[in-house]
C-alpha positions as CSV (number, residue, x, y, z in Angstrom):
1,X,75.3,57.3,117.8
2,X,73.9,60.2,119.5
3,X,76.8,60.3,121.6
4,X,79.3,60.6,118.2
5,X,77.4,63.4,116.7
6,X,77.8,65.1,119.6
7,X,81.6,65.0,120.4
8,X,83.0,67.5,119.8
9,X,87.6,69.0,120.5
10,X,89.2,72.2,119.4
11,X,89.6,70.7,115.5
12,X,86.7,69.2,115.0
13,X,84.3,71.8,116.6
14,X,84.7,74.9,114.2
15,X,82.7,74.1,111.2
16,X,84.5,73.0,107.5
17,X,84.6,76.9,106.4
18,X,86.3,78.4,110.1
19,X,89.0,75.4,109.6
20,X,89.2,76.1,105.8
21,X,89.5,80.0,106.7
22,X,92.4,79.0,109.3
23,X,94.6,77.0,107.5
24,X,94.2,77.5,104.2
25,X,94.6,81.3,105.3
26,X,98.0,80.5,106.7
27,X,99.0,77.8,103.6
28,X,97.8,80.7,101.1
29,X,99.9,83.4,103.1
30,X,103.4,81.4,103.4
31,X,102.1,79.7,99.5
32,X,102.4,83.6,98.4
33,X,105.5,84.0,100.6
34,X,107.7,81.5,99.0
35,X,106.5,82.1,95.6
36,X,106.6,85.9,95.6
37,X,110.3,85.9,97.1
38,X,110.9,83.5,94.8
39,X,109.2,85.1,91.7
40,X,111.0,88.6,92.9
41,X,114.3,87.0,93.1
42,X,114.0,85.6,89.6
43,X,112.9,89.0,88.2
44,X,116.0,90.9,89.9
45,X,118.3,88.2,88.9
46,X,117.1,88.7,85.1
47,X,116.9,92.2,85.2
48,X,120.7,92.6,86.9
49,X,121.8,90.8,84.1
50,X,120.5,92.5,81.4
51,X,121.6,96.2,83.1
52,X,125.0,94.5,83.6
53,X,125.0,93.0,79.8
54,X,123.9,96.5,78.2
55,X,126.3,98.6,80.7
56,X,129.2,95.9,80.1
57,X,128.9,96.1,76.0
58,X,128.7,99.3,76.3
59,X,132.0,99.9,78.3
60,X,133.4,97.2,76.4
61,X,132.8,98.7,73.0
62,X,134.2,102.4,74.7
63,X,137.4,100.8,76.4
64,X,138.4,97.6,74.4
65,X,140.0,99.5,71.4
66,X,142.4,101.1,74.2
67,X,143.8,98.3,75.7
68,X,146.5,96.8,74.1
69,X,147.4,93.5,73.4
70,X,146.8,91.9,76.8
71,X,148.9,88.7,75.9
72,X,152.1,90.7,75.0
73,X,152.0,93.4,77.8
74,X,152.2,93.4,81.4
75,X,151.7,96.7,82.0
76,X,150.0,100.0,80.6
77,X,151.7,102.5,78.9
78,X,150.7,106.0,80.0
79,X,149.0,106.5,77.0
80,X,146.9,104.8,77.7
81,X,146.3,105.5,81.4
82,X,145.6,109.0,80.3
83,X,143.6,108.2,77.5
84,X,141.4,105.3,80.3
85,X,141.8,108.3,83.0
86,X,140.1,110.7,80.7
87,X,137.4,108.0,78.6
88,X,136.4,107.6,82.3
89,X,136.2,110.5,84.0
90,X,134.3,112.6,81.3
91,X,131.3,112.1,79.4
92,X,128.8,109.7,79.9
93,X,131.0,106.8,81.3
94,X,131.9,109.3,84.3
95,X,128.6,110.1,85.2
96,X,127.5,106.4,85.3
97,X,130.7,104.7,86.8
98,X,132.2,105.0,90.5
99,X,135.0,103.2,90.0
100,X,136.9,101.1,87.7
101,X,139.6,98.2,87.2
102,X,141.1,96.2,84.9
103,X,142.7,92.7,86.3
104,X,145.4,90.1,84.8
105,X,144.6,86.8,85.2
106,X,147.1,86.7,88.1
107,X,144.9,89.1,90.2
108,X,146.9,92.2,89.8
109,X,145.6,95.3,88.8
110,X,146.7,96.4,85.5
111,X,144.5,99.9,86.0
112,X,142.2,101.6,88.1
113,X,140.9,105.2,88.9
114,X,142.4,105.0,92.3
115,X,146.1,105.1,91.9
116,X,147.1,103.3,94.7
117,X,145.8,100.3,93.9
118,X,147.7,99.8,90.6
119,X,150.4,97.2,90.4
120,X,148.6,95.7,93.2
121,X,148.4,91.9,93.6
122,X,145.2,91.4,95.3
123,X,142.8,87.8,96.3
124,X,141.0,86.4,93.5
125,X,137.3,86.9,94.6
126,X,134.4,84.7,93.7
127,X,133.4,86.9,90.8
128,X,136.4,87.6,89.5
129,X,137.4,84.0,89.1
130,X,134.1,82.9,87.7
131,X,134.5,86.0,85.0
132,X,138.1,84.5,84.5
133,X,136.0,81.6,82.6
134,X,134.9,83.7,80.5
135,X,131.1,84.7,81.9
136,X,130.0,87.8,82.8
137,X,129.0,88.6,86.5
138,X,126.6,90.9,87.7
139,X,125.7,91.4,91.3
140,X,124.0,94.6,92.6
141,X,124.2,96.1,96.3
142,X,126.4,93.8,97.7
143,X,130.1,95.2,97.3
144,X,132.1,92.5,99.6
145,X,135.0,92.4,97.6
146,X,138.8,93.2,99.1
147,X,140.0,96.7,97.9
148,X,136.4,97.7,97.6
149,X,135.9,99.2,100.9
150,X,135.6,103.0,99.1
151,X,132.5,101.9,97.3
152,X,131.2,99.9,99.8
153,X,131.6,103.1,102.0
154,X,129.8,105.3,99.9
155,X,126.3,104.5,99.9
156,X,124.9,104.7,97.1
157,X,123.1,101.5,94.9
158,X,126.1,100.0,93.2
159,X,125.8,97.8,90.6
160,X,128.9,95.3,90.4
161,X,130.1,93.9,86.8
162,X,132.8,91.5,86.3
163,X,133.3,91.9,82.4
164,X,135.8,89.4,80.8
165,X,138.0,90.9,78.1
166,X,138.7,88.3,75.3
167,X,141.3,88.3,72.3
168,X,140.0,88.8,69.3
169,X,141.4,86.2,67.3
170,X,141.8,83.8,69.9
171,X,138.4,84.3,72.0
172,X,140.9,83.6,75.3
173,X,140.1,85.7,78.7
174,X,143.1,87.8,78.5
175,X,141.4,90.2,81.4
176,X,138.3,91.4,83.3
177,X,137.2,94.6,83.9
178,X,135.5,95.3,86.9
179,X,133.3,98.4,87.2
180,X,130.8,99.9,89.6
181,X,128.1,101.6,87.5
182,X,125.4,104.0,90.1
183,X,122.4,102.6,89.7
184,X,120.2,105.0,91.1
185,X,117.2,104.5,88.1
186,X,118.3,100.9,88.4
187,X,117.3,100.9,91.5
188,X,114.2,102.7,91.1
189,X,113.3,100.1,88.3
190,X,113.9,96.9,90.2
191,X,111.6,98.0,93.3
192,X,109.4,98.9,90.7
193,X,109.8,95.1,89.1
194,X,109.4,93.8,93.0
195,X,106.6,95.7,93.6
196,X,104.3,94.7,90.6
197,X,105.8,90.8,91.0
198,X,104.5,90.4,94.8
199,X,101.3,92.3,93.5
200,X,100.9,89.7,90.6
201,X,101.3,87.2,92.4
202,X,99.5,88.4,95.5
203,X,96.6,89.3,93.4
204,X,96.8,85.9,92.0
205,X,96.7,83.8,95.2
206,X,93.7,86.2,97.2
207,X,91.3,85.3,94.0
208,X,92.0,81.7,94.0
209,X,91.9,81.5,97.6
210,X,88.5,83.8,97.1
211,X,87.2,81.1,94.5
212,X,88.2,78.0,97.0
213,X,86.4,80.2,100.1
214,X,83.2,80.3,97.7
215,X,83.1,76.7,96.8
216,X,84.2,75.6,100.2
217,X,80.9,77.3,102.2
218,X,78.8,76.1,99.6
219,X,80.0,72.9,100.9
220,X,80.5,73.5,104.3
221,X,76.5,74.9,104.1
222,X,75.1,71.7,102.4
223,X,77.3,69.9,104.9
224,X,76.1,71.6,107.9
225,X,72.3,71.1,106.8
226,X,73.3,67.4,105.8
227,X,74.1,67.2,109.4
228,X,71.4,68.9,111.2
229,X,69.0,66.6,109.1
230,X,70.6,63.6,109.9
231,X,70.9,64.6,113.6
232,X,67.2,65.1,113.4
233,X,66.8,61.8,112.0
234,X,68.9,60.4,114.4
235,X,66.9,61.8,117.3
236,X,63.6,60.8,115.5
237,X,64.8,57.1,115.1
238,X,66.2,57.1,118.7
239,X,62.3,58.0,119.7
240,X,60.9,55.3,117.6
241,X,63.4,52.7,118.8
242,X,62.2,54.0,122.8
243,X,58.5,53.6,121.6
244,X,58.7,50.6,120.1
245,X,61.4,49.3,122.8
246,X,58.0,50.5,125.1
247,X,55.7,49.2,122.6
248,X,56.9,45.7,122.4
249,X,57.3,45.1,126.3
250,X,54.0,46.4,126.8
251,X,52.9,43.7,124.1
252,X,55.1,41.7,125.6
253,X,53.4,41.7,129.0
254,X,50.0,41.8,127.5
255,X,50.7,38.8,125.7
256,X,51.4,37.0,128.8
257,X,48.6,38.3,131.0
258,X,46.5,37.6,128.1
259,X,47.5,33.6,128.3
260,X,47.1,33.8,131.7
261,X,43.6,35.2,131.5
262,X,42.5,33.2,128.5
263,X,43.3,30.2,130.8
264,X,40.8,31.9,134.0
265,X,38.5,32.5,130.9
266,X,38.5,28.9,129.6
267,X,38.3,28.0,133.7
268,X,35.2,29.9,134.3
269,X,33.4,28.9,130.6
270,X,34.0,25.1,131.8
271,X,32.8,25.8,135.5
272,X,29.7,27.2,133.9
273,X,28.8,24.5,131.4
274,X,29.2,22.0,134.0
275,X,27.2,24.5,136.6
276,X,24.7,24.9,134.2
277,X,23.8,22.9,131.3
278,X,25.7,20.3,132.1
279,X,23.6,19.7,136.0
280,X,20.6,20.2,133.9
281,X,21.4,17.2,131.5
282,X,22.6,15.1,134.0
283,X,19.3,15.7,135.9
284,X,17.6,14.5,132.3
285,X,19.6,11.7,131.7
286,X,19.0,10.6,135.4
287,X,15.0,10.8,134.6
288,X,15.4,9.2,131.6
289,X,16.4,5.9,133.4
290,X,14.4,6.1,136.4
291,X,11.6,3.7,136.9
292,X,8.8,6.2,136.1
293,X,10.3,5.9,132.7
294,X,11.1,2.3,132.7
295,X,8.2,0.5,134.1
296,X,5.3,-0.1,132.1
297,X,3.3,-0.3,135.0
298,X,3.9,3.5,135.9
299,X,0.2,5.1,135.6
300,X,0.2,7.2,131.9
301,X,-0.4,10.2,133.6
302,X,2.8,10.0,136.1
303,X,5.2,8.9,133.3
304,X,3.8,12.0,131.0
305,X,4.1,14.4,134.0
306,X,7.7,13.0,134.2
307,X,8.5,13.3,130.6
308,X,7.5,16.8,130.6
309,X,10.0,17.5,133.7
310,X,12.9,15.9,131.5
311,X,12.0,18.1,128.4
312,X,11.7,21.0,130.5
313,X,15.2,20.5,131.8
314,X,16.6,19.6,128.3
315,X,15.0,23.2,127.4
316,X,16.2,25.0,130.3
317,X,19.4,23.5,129.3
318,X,19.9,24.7,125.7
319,X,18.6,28.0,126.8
320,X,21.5,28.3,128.8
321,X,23.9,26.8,125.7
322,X,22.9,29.3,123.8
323,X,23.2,32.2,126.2
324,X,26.7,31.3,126.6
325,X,27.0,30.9,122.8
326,X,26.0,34.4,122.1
327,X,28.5,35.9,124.2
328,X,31.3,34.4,122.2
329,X,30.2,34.2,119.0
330,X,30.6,37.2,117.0
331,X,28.3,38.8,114.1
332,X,29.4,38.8,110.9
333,X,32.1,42.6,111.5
334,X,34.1,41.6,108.8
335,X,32.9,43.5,106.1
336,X,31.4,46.0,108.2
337,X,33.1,49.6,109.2
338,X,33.7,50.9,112.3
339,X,30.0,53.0,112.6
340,X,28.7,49.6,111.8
341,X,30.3,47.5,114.3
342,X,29.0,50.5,117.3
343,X,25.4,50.0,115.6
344,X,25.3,46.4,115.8
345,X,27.2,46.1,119.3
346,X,24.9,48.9,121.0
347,X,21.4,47.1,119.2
348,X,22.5,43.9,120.6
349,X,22.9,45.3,123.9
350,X,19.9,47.2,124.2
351,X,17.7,44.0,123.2
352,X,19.1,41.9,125.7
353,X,19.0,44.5,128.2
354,X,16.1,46.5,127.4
355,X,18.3,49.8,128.2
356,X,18.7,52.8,126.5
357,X,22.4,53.8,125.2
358,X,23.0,57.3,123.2
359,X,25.5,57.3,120.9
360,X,28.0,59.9,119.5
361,X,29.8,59.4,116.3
362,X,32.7,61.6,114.5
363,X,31.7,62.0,110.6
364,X,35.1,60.6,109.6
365,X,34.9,56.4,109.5
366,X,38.4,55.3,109.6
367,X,39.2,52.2,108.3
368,X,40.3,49.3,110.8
369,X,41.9,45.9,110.8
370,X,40.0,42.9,111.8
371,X,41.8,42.5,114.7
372,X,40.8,46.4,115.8
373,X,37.4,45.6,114.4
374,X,36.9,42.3,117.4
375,X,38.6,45.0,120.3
376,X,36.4,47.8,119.1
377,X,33.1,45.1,119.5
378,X,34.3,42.7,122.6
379,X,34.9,46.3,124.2
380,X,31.5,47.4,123.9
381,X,29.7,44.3,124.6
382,X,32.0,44.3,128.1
383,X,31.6,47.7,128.8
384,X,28.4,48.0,128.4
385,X,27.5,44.7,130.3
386,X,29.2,46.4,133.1
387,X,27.9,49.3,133.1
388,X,24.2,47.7,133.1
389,X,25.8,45.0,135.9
390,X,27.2,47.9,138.3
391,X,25.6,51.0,137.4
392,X,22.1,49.8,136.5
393,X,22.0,51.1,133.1
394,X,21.3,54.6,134.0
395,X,22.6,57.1,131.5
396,X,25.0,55.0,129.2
397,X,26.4,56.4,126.6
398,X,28.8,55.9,124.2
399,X,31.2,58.5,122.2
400,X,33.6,57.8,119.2
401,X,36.1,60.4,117.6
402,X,38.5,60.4,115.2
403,X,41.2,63.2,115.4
404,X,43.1,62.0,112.1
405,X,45.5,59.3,114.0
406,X,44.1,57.2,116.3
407,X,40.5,56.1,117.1
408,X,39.3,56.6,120.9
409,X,35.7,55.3,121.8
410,X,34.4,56.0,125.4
411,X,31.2,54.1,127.6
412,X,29.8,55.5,130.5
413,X,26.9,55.8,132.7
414,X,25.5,57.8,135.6
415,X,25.6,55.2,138.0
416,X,26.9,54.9,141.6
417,X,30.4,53.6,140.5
418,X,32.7,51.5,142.4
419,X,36.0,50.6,143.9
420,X,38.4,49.6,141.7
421,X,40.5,48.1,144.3
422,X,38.0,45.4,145.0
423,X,38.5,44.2,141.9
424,X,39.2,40.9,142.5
425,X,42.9,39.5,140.1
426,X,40.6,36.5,139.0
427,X,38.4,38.7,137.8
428,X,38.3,38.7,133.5
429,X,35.6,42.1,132.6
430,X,38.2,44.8,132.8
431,X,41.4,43.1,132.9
432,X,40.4,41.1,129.5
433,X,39.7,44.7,128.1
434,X,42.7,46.4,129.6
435,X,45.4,43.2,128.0
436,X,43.1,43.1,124.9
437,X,43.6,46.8,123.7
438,X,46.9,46.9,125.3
439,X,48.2,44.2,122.4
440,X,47.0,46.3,120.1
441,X,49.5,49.0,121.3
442,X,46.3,50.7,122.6
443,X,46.1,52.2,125.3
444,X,42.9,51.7,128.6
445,X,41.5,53.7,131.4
446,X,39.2,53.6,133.9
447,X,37.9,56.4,135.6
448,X,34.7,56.2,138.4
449,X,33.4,58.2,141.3
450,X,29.8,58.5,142.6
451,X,28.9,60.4,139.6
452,X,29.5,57.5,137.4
453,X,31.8,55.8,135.6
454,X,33.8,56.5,132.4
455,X,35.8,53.5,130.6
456,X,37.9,54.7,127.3
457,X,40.2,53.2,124.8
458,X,42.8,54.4,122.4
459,X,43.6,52.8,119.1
460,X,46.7,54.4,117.2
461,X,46.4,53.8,113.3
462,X,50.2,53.6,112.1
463,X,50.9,51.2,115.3
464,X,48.5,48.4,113.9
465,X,48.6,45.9,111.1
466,X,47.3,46.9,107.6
467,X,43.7,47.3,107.1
C-alpha cells in the first residue's frame, strides 16, 4: 500500500491544480480560439451584409430609374451612359464607389466606368452567378474576380456587391450590378466589431476559467490534506501491524516456553512431594504396621515412644504440604488494586523471611486486569525470594511508577549478585518471570554486578485485555 502512495510519473506527480492549470490552460486558450474566430467571423459576415444591403438599396434606388427595360434592350443608349457616367462620377456615389458594372445574364457587360470593358463577354464568377438567382452578394477585401485586376491593384479596403436588378412587374433577374464601394470607415468599424468580439469572448472564458481555478484548488487542497492524512494513517497502521506482527511472535514464543516450563514446574512440584511429604508418610505408614505397633506384647512405653515418632512425621509432613501450598495459592487480588497487591505481596514476604523491604509507590493507581494483577504478585513473590536466596536480603527494595501508559515495577537489593550465565535452562525463578510478563506483551530485564542486583518489568496498558 505504501508502495502505491508513493509511485509516482510525469502525470501523476504534479498535484490536481498544476495538471488543471496545464491543460485546462491550453483547452481554455484553443476553447477561446475556435470560438472567438468563429464569433468574429459571424459578426463580419453580418455586418458585410448589412453595409452591402444599405450601400446596394441605395445605388439601386439612385440607378434603377435609368436603366431601361432590361428585357427589351441589349445595349445602352448614350443617354444613358452619360447620364450613369455622370450619377457616378459626381456626388456622393463618386466619392463612395471605385468602380462600377452592370452585367446581362449572358456575362457581358452592358456598362462600366472603364470603357474598355464594355461589350465585353467575360466568365461568370461565383458571385455573379449566385446574384443571377436573385440574392445579393457581399464580400469585402477579397477582389478575385476576372477584369478586376484595377481594383485589386489599388489597395485600398474594397467592399464587393453583387446587386441583382429585377423587373418590376415581373420580379425576374433581368441584371446585376456589380460595384466596389471604399470602405475605409467600414473597415475601421469591423476591426472595431473584431476587437470588442475576441474581448467578449476572451473576457468570458479567463473568468470562467478563473471560477473553475478557484473551485478546483479548493479541491485539489482538501484532496492533498485527504492524502497526507491517509498517508499518515497508512504509516501508523503499517507500525501497528510490525508491532503486533512482533507482539504476537513474541507471545507466540512465550506461549511455548511457557508450556515447556509449566511441564519442568509440574516436574519439580511432583519431585518435591514425593522428596518430601510423600518419604515422610511412607516412613508413617511403615511404622504404623511394624510390630511395635502390632504386638500387644510391645512394653506401653516403647509403642508410645513409637507412636509419637509416626505423629511427628505425619506433622513434619503436612508442614511441608503446606509450605508448598502457600507458594501456589494466591490471596484473595481480585478485588484488590494494584498498591494493594505490592502491600500484601511485600508483608507476606517479610513474615516468612523476617527481612526488611522499602517500598516506593507513584500516587496514580492504575487499574489492571486479573491476569496483570497474578504477573504483578507471582513477580514479587519470585523476585523477592531471590533476592533474599542470592543476595541475602540486604537492601531490597521495591519501586512502582506509573508514567500514564504502562506500569513498570522494579526489585532489587545490595547484594553480591551473580552470573547470569550460570543460570542453569532447567532452571524456573527467572525464566518463569521473563515468559510470564513476556505473554502479557510486557517486557523483562535483569541487570546485576557486585553492587547488586536490579530485576524490572514493563506492563503496557492498551496492549492488555480490559480491566
Amino acid at each position: 500500500m505504501k508502495r502505491l502512495f508513493a509511485k509516482s510519473d510525469r502525470w501523476t506527480s504534479p498535484s490536481l491544480a498544476q495538471q488543471f492549470l496545464l491543460l485546462g490552460g491550453l483547452v481554455s486558450l484553443g476553447a477561446m480560439i475556435v470560438v472567438g474566430a468563429f464569433v468574429s467571423s459571424l459578426i463580419e459576415t453580418a455586418v458585410t451584409r448589412n453595409s452591402a444591403a444599405a450601400t446596394a438599396l441605395y445605388v439601386d434606388s439612385v440607378i434603377a430609374p435609368l436603366l431601361p427595360d432590361m428585357q427589351t434592350s441589349d445595349t445602352l443608349r448614350d443617354s444613358v451612359q452619360r447620364a450613369l457616367d455622370e450619377t457616378l462620377g459626381q456626388g456622393a456615389l463618386g466619392k463612395r464607389l471605385m468602380s462600377f458594372r452592370l452585367w446581362r445574364p449572358d456575362g457581358t457587360i452592358l456598362y462600366s466606368n472603364e470603357k474598355n470593358l464594355i461589350g465585353q463577354k467575360l466568365e461568370i464568377s461565383d458571385g455573379l452567378r449566385t446574384a443571377l438567382t436573385g440574392t445579393m452578394v457581399a464580400e469585402f477585401d477579397h477582389v478575385d474576380d476576372v477584369g478586376s485586376e484595377a481594383e485589386r491593384d489599388s489597395g485600398l479596403p474594397l467592399l464587393e456587391i453583387y446587386n441583382p436588378v429585377l423587373q418590376p412587374w415581373s420580379g425576374e433577374v433581368v441584371g446585376v450590378l456589380e460595384f466596389y464601394e471604399i470602405a475605409t470607415d467600414f473597415q475601421h468599424s469591423l476591426n472595431h466589431a473584431r476587437l470588442q468580439s475576441w474581448l467578449a469572448v476572451s473576457a468570458f472564458t479567463i473568468t470562467f476559467f478563473a471560477i473553475l481555478s478557484v473551485l478546483v484548488f479548493r479541491g485539489s487542497r482538501t484532496i492533498d490534506s485527504q492524502r497526507r492524512a491517509l498517508r499518515q494513517r497508512v504509516d501508523e497502521l503499517s507500525e501497528l501491524l510490525s508491532q503486533n506482527g512482533e507482539l504476537h511472535a513474541r507471545v507466540q514464543r512465550a506461549a511455548q516456553r511457557t508450556t515447556a516450563l509449566n511441564e519442568r514446574y509440574l516436574r519439580r512440584l511432583g519431585a518435591e512431594l514425593h522428596d518430601g511429604p510423600a518419604q515422610l508418610v511412607a516412613l508413617a505408614a511403615l511404622k504404623i504396621d511394624s510390630d511395635i505397633i502390632s504386638n500387644p506384647r510391645t512394653p506401653r512405653k516403647t509403642r508410645d515412644t513409637e507412636i509419637t515418632s509416626i505423629k511427628s512425621s505425619l506433622d513434619e509432613a503436612m508442614q511441608e504440604i503446606r509450605t508448598i501450598c502457600s507458594g501456589l495459592v494466591l490471596p484473595q487480588i481480585e478485588g484488590a488494586n494494584l498498591r494493594e497487591i505490592i502491600e500484601r505481596a511485600l508483608k507476606a514476604h517479610m513474615q516468612r523471611t523476617g527481612t526488611k523491604v522499602d517500598l516506593t509507590l507513584s500516587p496514580t493507581v492504575p487499574s489492571l486486569s486479573l491476569s496483570a494483577k497474578i504477573c504483578v504478585f507471582r513477580f514479587l513473590q519470585e523476585a523477592l525470594n531471590n533476592s533474599f536466596r542470592h543476595g541475602g536480603g540486604v537492601g531490597q527494595h521495591v519501586v512502582q511508577t506509573f508514567d500514564g501508559v504502562g506500569v513498570s515495577i522494579t526489585v532489587g537489593d545490595t547484594g553480591p549478585g551473580f552470573d547470569p550465565a550460570t543460570i542453569q535452562p532447567s532452571s524456573l525463578g527467572l525464566s518463569g518471570l521473563r515468559e510470564r510478563v513476556e505473554s502479557l506483551g510486557g517486557r523483562f530485564s535483569l541487570e546485576t554486578s557486585s553492587q547488586g542486583t536490579v530485576i524490572t518489568m514493563s506492563l503496557t496498558l492498551n496492549e492488555m485485555e480490559p480491566v
